[in-house]
CHARMM internal coordinates of N, CA and C (Angstrom, degrees):
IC EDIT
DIST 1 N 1 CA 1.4517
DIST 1 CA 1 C 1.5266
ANGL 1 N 1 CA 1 C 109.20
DIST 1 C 2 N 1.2369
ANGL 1 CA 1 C 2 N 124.59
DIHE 1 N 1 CA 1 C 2 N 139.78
DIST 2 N 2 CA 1.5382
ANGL 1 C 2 N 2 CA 122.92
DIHE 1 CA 1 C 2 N 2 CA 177.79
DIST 2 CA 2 C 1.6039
ANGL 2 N 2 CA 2 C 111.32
DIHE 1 C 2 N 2 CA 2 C -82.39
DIST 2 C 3 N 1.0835
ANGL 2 CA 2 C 3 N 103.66
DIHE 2 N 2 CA 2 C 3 N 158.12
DIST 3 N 3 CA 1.1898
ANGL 2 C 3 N 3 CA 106.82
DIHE 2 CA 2 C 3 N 3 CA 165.90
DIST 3 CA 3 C 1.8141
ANGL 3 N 3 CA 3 C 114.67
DIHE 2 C 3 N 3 CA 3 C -130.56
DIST 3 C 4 N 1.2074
ANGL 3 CA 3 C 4 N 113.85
DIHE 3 N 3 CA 3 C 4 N 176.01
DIST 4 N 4 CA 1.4284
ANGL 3 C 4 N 4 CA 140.73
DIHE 3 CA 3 C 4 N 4 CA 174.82
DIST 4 CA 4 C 1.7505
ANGL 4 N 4 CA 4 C 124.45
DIHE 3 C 4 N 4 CA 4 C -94.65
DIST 4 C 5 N 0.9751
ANGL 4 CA 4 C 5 N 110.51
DIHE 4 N 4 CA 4 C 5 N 115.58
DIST 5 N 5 CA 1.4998
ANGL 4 C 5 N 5 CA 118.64
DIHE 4 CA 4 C 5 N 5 CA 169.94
DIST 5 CA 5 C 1.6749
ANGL 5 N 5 CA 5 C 98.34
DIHE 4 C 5 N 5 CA 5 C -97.01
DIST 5 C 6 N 1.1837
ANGL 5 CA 5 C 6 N 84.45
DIHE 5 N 5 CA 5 C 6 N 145.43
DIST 6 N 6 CA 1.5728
ANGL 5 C 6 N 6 CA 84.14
DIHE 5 CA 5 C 6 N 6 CA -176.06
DIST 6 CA 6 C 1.7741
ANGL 6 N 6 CA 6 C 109.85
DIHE 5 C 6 N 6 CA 6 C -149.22
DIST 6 C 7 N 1.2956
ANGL 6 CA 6 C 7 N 136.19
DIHE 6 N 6 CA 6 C 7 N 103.00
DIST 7 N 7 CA 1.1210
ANGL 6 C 7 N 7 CA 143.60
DIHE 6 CA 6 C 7 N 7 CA -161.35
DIST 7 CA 7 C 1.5262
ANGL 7 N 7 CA 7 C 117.34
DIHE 6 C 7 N 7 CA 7 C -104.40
DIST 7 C 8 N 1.1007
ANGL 7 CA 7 C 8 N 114.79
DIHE 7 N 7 CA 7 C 8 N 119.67
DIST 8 N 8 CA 1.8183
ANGL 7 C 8 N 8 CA 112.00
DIHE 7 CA 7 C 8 N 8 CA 171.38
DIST 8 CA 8 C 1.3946
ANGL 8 N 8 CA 8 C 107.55
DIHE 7 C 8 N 8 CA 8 C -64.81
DIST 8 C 9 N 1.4867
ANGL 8 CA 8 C 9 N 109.22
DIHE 8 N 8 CA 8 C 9 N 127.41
DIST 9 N 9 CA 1.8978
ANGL 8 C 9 N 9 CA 98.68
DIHE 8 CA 8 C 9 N 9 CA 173.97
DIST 9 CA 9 C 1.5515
ANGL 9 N 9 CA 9 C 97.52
DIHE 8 C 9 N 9 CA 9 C -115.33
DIST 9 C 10 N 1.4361
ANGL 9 CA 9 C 10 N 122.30
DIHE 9 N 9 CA 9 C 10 N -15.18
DIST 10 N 10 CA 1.2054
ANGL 9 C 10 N 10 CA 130.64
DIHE 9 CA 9 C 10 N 10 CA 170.99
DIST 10 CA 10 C 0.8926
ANGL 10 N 10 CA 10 C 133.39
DIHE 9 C 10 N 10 CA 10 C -109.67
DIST 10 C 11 N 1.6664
ANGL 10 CA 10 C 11 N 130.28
DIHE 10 N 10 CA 10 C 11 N 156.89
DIST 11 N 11 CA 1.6113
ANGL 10 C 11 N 11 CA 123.06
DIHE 10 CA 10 C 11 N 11 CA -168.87
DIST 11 CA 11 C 1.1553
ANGL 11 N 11 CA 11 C 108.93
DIHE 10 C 11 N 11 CA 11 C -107.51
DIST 11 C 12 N 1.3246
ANGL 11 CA 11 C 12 N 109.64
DIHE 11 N 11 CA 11 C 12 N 118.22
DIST 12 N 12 CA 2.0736
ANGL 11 C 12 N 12 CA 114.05
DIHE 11 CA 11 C 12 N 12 CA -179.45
DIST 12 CA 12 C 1.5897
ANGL 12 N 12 CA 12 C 117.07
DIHE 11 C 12 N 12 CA 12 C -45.46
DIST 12 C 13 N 1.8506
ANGL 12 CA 12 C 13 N 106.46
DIHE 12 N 12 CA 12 C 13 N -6.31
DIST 13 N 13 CA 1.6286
ANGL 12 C 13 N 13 CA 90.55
DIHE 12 CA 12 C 13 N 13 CA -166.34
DIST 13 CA 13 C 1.6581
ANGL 13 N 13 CA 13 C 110.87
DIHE 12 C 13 N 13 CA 13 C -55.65
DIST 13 C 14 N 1.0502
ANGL 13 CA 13 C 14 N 115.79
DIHE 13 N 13 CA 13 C 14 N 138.39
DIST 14 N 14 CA 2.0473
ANGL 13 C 14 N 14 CA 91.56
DIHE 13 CA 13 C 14 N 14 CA 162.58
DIST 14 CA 14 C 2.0940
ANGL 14 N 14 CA 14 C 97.67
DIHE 13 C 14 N 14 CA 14 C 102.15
DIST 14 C 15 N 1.4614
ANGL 14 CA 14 C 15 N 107.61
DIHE 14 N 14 CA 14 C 15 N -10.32
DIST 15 N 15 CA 1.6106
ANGL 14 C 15 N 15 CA 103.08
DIHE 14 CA 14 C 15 N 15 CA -176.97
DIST 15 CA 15 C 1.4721
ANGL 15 N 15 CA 15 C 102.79
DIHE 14 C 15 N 15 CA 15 C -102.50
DIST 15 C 16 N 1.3695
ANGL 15 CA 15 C 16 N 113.53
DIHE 15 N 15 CA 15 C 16 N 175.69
DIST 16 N 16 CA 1.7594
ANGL 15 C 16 N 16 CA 141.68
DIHE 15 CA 15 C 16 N 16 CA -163.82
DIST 16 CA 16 C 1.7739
ANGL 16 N 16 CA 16 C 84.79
DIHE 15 C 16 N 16 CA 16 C -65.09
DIST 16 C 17 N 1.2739
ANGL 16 CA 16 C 17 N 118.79
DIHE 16 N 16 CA 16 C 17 N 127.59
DIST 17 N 17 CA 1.4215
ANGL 16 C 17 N 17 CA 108.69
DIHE 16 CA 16 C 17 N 17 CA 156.89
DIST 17 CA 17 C 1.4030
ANGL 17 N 17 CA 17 C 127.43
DIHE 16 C 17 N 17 CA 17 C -40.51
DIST 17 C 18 N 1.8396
ANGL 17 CA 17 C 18 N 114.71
DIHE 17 N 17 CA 17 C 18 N -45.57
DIST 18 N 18 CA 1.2410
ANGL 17 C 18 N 18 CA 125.03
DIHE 17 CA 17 C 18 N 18 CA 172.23
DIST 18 CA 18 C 1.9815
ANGL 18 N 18 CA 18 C 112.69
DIHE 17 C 18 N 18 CA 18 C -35.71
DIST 18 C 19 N 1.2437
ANGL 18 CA 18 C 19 N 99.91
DIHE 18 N 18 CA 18 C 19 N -34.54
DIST 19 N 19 CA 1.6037
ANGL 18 C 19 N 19 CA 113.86
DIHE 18 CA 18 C 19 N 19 CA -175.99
DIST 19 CA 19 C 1.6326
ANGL 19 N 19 CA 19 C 124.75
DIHE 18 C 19 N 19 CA 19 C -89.20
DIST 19 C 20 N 1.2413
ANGL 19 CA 19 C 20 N 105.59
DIHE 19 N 19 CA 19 C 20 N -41.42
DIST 20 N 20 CA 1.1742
ANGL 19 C 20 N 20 CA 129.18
DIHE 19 CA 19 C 20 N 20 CA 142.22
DIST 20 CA 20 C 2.1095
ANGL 20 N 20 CA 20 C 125.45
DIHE 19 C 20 N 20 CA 20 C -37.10
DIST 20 C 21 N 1.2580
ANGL 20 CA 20 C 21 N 101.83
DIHE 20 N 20 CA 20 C 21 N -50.59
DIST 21 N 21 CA 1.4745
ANGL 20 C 21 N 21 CA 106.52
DIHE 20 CA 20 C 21 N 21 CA 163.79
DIST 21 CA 21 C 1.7081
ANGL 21 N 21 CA 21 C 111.07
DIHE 20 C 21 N 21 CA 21 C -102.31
DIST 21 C 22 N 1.1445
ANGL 21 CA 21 C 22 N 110.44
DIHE 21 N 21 CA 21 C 22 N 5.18
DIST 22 N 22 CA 1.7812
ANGL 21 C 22 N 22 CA 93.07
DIHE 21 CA 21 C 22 N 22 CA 158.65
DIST 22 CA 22 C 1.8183
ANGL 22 N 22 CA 22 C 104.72
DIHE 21 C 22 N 22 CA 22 C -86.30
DIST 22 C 23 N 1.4752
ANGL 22 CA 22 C 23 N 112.86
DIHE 22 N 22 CA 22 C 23 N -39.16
DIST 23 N 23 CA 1.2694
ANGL 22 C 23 N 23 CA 117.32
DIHE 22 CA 22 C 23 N 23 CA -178.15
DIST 23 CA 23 C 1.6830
ANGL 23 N 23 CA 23 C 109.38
DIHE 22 C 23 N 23 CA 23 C -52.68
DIST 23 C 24 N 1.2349
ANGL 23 CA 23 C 24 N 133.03
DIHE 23 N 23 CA 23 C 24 N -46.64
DIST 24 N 24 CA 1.1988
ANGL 23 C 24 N 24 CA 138.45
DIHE 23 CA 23 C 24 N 24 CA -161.14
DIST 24 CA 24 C 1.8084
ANGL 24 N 24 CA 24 C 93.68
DIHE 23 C 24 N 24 CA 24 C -92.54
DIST 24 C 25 N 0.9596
ANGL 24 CA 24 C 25 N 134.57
DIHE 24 N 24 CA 24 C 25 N -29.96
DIST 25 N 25 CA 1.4003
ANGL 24 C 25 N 25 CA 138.75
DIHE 24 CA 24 C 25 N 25 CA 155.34
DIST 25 CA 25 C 1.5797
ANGL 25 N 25 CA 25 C 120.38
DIHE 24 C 25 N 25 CA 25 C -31.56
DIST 25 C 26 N 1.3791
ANGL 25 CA 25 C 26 N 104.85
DIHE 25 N 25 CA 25 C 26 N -55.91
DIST 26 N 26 CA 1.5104
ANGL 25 C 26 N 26 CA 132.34
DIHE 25 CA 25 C 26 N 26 CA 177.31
DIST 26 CA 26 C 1.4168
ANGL 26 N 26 CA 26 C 109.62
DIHE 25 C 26 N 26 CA 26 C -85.16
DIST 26 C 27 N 1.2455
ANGL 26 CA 26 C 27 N 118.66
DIHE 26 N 26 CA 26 C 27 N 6.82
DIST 27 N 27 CA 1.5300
ANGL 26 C 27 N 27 CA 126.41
DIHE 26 CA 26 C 27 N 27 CA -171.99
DIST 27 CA 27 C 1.4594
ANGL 27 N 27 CA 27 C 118.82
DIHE 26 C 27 N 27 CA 27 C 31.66
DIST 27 C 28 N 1.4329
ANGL 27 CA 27 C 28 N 102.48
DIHE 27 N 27 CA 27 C 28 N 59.54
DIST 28 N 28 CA 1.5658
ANGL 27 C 28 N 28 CA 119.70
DIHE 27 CA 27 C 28 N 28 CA 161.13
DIST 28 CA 28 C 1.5899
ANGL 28 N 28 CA 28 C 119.96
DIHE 27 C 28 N 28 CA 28 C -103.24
DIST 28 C 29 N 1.0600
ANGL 28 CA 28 C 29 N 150.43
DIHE 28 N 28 CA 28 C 29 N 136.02
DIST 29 N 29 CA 1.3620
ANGL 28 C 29 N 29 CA 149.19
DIHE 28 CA 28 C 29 N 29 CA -167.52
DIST 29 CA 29 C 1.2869
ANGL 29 N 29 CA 29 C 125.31
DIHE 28 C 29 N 29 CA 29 C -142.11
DIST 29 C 30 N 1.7300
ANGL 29 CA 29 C 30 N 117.95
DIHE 29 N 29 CA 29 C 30 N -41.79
DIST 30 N 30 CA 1.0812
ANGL 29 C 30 N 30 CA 110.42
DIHE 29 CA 29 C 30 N 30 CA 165.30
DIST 30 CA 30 C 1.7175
ANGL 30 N 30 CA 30 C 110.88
DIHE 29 C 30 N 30 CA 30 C -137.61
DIST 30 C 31 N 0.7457
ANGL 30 CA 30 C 31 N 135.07
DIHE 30 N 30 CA 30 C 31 N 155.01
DIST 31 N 31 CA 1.4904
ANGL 30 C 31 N 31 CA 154.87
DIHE 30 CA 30 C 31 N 31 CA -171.47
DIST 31 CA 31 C 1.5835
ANGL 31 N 31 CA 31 C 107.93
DIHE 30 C 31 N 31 CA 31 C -38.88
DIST 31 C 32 N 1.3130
ANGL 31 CA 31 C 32 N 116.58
DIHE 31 N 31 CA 31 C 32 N 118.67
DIST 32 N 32 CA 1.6267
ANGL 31 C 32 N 32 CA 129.34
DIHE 31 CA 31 C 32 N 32 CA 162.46
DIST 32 CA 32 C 1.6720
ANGL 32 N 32 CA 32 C 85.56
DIHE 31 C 32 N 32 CA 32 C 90.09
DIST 32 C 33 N 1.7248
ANGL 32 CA 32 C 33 N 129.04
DIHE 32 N 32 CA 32 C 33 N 7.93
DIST 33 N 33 CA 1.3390
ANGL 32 C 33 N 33 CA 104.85
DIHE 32 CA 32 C 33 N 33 CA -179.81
DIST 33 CA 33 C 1.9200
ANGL 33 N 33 CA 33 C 101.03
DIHE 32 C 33 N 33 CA 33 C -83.96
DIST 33 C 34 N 1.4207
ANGL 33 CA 33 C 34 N 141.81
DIHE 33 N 33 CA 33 C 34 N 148.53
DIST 34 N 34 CA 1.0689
ANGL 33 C 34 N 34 CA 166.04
DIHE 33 CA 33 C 34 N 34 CA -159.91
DIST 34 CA 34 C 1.6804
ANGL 34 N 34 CA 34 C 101.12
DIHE 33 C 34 N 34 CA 34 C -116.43
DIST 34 C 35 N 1.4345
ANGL 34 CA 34 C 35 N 117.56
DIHE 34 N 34 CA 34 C 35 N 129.71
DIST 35 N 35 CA 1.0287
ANGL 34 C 35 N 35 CA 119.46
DIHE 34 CA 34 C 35 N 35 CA 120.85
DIST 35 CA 35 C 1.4521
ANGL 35 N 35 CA 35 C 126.97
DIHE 34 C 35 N 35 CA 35 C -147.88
DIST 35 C 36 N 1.5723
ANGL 35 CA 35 C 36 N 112.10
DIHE 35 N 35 CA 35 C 36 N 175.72
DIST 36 N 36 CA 1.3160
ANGL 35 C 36 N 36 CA 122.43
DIHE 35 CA 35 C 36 N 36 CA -175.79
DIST 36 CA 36 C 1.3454
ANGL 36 N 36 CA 36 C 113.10
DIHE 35 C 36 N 36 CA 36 C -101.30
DIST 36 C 37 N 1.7223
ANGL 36 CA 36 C 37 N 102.34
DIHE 36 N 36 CA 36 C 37 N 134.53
DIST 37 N 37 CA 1.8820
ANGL 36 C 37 N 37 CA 103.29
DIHE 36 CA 36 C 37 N 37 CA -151.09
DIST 37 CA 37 C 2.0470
ANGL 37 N 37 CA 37 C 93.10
DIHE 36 C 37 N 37 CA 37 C -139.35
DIST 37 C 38 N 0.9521
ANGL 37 CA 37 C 38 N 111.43
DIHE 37 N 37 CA 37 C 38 N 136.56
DIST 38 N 38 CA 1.6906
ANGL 37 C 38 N 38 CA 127.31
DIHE 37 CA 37 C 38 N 38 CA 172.94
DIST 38 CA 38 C 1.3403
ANGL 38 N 38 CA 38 C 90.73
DIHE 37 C 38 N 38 CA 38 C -50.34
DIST 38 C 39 N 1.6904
ANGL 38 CA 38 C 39 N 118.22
DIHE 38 N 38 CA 38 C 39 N 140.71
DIST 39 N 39 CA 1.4745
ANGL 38 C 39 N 39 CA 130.29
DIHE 38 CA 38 C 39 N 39 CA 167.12
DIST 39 CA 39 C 1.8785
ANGL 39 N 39 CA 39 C 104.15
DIHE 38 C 39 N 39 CA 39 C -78.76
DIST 39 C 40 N 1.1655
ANGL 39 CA 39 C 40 N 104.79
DIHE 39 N 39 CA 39 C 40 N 71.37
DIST 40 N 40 CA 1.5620
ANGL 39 C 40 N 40 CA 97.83
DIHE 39 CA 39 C 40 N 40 CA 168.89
DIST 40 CA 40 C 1.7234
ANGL 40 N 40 CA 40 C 111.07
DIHE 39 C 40 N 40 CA 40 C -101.40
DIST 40 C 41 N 1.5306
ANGL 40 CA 40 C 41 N 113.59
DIHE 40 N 40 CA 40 C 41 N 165.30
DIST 41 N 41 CA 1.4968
ANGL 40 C 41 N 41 CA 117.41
DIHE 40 CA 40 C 41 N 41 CA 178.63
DIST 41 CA 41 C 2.1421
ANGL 41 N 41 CA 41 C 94.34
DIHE 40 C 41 N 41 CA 41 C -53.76
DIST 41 C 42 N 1.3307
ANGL 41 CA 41 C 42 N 109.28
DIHE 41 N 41 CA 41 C 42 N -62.63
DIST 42 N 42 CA 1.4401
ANGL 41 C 42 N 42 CA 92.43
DIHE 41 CA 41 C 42 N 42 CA -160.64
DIST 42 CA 42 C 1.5738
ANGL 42 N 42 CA 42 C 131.47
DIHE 41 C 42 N 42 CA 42 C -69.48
DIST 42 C 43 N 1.4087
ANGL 42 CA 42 C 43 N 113.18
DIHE 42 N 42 CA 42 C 43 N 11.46
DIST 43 N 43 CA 1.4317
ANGL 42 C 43 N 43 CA 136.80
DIHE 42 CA 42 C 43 N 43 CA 170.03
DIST 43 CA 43 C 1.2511
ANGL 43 N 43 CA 43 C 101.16
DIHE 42 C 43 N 43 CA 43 C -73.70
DIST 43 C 44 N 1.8165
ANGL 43 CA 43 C 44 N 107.04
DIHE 43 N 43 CA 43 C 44 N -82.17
DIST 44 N 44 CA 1.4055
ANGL 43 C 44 N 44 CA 108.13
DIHE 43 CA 43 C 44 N 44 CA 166.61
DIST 44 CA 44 C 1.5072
ANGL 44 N 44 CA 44 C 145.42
DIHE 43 C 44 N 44 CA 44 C -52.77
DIST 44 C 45 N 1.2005
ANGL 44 CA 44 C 45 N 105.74
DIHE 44 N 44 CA 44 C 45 N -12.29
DIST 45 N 45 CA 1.9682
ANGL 44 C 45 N 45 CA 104.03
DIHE 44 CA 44 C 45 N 45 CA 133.93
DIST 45 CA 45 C 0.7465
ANGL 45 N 45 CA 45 C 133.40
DIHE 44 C 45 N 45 CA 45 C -68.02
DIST 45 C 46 N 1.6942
ANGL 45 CA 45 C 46 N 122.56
DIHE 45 N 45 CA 45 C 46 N -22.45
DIST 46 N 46 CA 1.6077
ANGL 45 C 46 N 46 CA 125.74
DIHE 45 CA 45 C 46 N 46 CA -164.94
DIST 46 CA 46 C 2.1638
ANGL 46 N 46 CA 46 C 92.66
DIHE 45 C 46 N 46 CA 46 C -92.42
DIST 46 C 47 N 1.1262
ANGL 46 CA 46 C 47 N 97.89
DIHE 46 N 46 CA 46 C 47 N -35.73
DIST 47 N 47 CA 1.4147
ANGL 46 C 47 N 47 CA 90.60
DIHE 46 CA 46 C 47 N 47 CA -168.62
DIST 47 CA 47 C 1.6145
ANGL 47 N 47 CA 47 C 103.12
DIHE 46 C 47 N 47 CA 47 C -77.51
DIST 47 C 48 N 1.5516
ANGL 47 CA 47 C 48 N 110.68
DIHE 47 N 47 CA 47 C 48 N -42.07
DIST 48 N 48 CA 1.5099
ANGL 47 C 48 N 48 CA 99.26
DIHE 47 CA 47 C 48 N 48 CA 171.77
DIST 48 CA 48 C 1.8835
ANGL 48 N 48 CA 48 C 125.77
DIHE 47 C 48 N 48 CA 48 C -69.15
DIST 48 C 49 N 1.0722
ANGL 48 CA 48 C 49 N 98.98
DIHE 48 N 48 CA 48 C 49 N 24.74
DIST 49 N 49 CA 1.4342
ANGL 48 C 49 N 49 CA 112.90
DIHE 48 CA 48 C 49 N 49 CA 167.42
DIST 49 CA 49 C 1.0846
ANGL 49 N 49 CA 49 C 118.30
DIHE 48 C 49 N 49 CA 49 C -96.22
DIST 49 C 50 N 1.8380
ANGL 49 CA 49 C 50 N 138.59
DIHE 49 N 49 CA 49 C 50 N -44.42
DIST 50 N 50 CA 0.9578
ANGL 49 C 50 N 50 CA 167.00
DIHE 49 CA 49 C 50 N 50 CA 151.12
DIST 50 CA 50 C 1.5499
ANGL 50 N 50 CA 50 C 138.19
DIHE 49 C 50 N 50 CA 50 C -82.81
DIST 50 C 51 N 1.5348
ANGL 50 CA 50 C 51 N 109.71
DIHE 50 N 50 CA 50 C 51 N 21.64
DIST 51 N 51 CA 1.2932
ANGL 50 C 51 N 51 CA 123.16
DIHE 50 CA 50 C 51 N 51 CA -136.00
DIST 51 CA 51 C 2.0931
ANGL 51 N 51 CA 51 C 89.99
DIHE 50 C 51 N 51 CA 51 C -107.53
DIST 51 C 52 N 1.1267
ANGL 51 CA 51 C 52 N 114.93
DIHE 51 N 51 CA 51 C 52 N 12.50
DIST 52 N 52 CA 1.6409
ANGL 51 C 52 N 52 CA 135.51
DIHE 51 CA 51 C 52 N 52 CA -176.49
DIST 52 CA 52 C 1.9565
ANGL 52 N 52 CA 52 C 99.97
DIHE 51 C 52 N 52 CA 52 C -104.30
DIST 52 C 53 N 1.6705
ANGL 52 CA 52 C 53 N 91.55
DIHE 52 N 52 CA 52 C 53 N -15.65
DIST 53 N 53 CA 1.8996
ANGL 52 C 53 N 53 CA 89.18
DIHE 52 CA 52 C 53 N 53 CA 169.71
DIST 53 CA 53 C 1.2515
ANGL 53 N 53 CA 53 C 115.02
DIHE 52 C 53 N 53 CA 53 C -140.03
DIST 53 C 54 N 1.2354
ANGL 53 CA 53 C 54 N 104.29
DIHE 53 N 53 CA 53 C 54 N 36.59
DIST 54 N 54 CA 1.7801
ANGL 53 C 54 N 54 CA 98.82
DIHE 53 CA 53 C 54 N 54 CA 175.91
DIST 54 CA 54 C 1.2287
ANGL 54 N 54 CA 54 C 80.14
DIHE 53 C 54 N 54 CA 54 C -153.81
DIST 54 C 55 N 1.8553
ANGL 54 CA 54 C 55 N 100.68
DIHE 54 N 54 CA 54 C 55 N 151.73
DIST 55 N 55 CA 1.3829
ANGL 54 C 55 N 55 CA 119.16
DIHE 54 CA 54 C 55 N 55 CA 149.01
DIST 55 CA 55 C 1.7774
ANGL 55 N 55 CA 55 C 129.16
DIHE 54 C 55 N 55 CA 55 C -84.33
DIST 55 C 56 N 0.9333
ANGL 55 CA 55 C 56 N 123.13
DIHE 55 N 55 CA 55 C 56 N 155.89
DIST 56 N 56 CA 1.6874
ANGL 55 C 56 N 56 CA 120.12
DIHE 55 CA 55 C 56 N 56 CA 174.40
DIST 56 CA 56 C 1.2218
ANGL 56 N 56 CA 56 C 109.47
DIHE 55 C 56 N 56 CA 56 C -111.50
DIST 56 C 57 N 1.0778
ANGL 56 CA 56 C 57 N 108.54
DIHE 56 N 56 CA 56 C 57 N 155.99
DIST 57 N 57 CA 2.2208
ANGL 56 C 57 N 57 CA 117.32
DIHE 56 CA 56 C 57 N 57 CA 167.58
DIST 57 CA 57 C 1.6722
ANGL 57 N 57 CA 57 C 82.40
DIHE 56 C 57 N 57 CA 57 C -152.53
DIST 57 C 58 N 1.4649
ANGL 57 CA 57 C 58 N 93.48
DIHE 57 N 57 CA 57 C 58 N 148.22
DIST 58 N 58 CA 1.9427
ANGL 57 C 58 N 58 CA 106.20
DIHE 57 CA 57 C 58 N 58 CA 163.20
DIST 58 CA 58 C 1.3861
ANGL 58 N 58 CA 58 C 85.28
DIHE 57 C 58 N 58 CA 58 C -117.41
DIST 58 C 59 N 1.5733
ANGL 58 CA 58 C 59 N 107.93
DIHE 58 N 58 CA 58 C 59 N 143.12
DIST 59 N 59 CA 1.3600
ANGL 58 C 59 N 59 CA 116.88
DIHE 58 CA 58 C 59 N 59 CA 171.12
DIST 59 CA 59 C 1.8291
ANGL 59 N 59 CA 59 C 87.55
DIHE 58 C 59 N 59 CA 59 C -131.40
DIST 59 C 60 N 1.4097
ANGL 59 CA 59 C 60 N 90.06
DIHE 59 N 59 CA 59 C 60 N -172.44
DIST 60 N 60 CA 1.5529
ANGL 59 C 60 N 60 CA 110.58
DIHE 59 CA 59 C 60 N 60 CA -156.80
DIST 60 CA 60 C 1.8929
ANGL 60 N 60 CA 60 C 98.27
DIHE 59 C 60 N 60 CA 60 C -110.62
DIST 60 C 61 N 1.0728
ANGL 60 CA 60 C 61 N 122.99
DIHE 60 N 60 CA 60 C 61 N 103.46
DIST 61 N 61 CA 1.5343
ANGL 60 C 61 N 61 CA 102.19
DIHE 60 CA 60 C 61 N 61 CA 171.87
DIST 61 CA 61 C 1.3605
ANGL 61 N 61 CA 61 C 125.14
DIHE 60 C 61 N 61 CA 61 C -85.98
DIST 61 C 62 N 1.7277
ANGL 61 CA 61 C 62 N 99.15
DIHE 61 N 61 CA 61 C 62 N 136.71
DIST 62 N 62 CA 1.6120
ANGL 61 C 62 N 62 CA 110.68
DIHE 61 CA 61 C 62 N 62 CA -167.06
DIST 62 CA 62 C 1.3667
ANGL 62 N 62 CA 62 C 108.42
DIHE 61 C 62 N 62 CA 62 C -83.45
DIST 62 C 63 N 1.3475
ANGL 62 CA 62 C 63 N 103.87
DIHE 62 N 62 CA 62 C 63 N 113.22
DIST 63 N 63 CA 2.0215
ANGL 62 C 63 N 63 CA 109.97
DIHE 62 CA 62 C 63 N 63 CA 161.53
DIST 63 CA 63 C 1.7364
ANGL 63 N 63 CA 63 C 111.98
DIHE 62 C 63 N 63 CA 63 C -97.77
DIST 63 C 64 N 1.2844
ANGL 63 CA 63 C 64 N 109.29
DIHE 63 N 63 CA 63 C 64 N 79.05
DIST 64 N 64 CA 1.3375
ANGL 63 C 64 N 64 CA 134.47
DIHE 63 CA 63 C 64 N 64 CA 178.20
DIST 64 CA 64 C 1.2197
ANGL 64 N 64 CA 64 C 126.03
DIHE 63 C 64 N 64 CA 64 C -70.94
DIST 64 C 65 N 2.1746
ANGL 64 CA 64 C 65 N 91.54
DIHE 64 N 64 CA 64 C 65 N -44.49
DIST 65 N 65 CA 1.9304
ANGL 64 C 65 N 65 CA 98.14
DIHE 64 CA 64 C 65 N 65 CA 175.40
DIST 65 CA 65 C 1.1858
ANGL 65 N 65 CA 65 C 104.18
DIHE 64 C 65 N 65 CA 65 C -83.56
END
COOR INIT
IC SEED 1 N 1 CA 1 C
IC BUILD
C-alpha cells in the first residue's frame, strides 16, 4: 500500500482555524516538520484542505521483515 509524506512548508499562524485543525489532525505543528501518513480517502481530504501549505511525496512502503 503507498503511503504519503506530507511536510509543513508553511506556518498556520494567521490561517482559518478550520486549517489550523486539519494541520494538527495530520499531526503537523510546526514548519518543515514531516510525517508519514496511510493513503486513505479521509487523509486526503484532510490534506486537500490545507494542501496551499504542505508539500506531498507518495512513497512505496517496504515489507522487508
Amino acid at each position: 500500500m503507498k503511503q504519503l509524506k506530507v511536510t509543513l512548508k508553511r506556518s498556520p499562524i494567521g490561517s482559518k482555524p478550520v486549517h489550523r485543525e486539519n494541520l494538527h489532525g495530520l499531526g503537523l505543528n510546526h514548519p518543515n516538520q514531516t510525517r508519514v501518513l496511510e493513503n486513505t480517502p479521509a487523509i486526503r481530504g484532510m490534506i486537500k484542505k490545507v494542501i496551499h501549505m504542505v508539500e506531498v511525496e507518495e512513497i512505496e512502503e517496504n515489507n522487508n521483515g
